[in-house]
N, C-alpha and C positions, 0 to 999 in steps of 0.2 A: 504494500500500500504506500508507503512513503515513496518506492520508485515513479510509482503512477504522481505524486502529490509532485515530488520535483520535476518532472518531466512535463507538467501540465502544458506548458504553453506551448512546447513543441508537438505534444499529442493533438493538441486543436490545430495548431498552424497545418502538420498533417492531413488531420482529419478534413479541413477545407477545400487545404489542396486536391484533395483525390476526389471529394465531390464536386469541384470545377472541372476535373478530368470528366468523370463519367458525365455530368453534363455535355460536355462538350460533343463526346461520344456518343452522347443518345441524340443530340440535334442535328450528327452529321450523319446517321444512320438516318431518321424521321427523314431526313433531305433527300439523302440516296433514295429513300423509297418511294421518296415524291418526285422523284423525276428532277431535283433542281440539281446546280450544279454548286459545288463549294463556295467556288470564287465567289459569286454574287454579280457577277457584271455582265453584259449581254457581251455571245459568243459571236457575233457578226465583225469584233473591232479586236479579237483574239488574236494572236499569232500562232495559236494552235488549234484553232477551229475545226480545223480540218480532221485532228486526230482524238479528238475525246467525244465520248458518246458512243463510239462505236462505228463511226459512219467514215472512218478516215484509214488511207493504208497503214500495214505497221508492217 
């Protein structure tokens, strides 16, 4: 108990951290399944338009 007591603010600084990860994580999956893309900007002014999505040679 006292390790947990001194270690407190790192164990919350942690705890944060990792729940800023999986958010992130779950908002870039929700995206993937929605059809958007990461970036956020329209693919027409892209310099790789051509190759994401699927529709580009590789």
């Amino acid at each position: 108990m006292a390790w947990i007591i001194a270690n407190a603010v790192n164990i919350i600084v942690c705890a944060v951290l990792a729940l800023l990860v999986l958010a992130v994580i779950i908002r870039m999956v929700r995206n993937k399944k929605a059809g958007r893309t990461s970036c956020g900007c329209d693919c027409g002014s892209c310099p790789m338009s051509g190759h994401c999505h699927g529709g580009g040679n590789r």
